[in-house]
Every structure is written in C-alpha cells, then in structure tokens.
C-alpha positions as a Markdown table, in Angstrom:
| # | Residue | x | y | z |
|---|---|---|---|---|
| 1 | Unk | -63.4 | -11.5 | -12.4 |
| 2 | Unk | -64.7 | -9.8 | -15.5 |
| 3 | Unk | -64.6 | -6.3 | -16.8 |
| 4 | Unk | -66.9 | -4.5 | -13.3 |
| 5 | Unk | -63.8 | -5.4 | -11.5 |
| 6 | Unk | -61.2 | -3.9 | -13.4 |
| 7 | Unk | -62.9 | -1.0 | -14.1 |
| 8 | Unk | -62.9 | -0.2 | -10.6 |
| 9 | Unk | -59.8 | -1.1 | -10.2 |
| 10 | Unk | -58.6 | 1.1 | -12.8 |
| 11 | Unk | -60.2 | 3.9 | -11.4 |
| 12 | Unk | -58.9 | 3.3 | -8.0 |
| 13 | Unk | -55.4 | 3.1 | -9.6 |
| 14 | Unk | -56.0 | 5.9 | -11.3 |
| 15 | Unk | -57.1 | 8.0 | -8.2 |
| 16 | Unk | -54.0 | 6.9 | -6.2 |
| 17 | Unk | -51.5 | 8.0 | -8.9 |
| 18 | Unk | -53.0 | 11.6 | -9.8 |
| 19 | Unk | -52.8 | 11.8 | -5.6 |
| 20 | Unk | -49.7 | 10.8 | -5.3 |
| 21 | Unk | -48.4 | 13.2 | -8.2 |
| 22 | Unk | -49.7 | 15.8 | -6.2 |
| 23 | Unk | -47.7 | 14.8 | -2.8 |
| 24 | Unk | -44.8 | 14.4 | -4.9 |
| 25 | Unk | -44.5 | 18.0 | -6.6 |
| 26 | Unk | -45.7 | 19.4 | -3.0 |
| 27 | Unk | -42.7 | 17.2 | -1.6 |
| 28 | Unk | -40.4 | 19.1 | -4.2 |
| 29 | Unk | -41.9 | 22.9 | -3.6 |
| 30 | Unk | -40.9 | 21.9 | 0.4 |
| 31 | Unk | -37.5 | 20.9 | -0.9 |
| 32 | Unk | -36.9 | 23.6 | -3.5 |
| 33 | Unk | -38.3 | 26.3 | -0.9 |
| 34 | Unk | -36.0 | 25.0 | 1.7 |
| 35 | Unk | -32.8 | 24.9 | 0.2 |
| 36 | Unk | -33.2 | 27.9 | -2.0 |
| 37 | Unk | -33.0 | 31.4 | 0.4 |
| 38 | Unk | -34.3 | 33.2 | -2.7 |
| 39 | Unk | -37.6 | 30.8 | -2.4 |
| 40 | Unk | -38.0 | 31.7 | 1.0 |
| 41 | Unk | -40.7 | 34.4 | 2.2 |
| 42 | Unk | -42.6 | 35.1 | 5.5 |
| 43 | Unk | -45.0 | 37.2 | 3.4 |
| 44 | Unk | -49.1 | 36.0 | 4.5 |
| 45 | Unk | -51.0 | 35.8 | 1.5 |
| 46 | Unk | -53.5 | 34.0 | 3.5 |
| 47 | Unk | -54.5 | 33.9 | 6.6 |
| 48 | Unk | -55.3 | 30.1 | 6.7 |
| 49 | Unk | -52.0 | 29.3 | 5.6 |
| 50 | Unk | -48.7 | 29.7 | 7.6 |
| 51 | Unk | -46.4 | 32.2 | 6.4 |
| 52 | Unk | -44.1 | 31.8 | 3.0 |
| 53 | Unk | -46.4 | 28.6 | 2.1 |
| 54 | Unk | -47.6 | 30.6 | -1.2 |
| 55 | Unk | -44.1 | 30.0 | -2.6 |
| 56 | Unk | -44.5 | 25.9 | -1.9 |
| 57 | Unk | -48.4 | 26.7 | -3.6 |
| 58 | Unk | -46.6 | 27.9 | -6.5 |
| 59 | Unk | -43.6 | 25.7 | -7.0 |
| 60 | Unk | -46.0 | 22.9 | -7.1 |
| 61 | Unk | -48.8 | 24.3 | -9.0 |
| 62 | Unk | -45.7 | 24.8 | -11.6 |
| 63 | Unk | -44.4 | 21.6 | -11.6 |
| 64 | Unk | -47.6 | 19.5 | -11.8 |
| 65 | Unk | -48.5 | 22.0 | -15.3 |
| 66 | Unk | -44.7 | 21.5 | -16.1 |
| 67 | Unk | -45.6 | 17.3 | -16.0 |
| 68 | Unk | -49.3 | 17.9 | -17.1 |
| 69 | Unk | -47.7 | 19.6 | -20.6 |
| 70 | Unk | -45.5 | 17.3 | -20.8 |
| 71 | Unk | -47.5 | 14.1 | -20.6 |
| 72 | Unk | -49.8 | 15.9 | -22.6 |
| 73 | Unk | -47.3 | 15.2 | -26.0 |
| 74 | Unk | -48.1 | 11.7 | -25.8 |
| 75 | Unk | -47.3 | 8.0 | -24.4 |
| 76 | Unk | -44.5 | 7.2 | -25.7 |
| 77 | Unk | -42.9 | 10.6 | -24.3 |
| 78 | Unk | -44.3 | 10.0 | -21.0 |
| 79 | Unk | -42.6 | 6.3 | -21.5 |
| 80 | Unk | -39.2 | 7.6 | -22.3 |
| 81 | Unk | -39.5 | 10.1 | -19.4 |
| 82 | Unk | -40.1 | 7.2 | -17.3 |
| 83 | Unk | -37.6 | 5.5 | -18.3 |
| 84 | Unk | -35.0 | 8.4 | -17.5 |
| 85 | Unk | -36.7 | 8.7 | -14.1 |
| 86 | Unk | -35.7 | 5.0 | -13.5 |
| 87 | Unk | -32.3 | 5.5 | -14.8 |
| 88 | Unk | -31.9 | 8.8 | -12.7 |
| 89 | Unk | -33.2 | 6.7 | -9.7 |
| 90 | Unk | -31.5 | 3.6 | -10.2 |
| 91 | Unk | -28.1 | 6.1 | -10.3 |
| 92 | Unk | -29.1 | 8.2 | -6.8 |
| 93 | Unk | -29.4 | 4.1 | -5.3 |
C-alpha cells in the first residue's frame, strides 16, 4: 500500500499503546489504592476530583516514570521485560 499507509498506521499504533499504558498504570494505582489501607485517604486536594484520588494520581504518575526509565535503557531491556511479563502472565493463566 506503500510507505503513506504505514506511516499512519504506525502512528495510530503508536497512539493506542502510549493510551493504553496510561489506563493500565491508572488500573494499578485503583488496585494498589484499594487493597492497601495505608494508600487510602479522603483528603481533597482538588475540588474537581473525588476525595483520596490524588493517591491513584500519584501511584500512576510513579509507575508510568518507573516504565518510562526503564524503557528508556534500551530495546533489548524493554524486550526481556516483555518477555518476563509474558512469562508472569502465562503463570497467573
């Protein structure tokens, strides 16, 4: 279909994944939050927000630069991650 093509579908890819990072560390602040008592606050930091979601905010914000650092080493780190991931998955099954 030639190189236009990919490109946006690259891109899309691209897109999807760096949203569904995000979801997924959010998923695990929820988690965390939930099942730790010492996560768990009814303190309003803001007023938007329901109360004790800053902890969730934070939880995620540190996992996603926990991953970003991490992937940040190089490829073939991020690879063997992956590949524990799958293992560690494949064990839960």
């Amino acid at each position: 279909m030639g190189p236009e093509l990919g490109a946006v579908l690259g891109v899309a890819f691209y897109l999807a994944f760096t949203v569904d990072a995000a979801y997924y560390a959010t998923g695990f602040a929820t988690f965390l939050s939930s099942s730790l008592p010492e996560l768990q606050s009814h303190v309003e930091v803001f007023p938007w927000n329901p109360r004790g979601t800053w902890v969730d905010v934070l939880v995620a914000s540190g996992a996603l630069l926990g991953v970003a650092g991490f992937c940040a080493r190089g490829v073939a780190v991020s690879a063997k991650a992956s590949l524990a991931t799958l293992v560690g998955i494949l064990a839960c099954v």
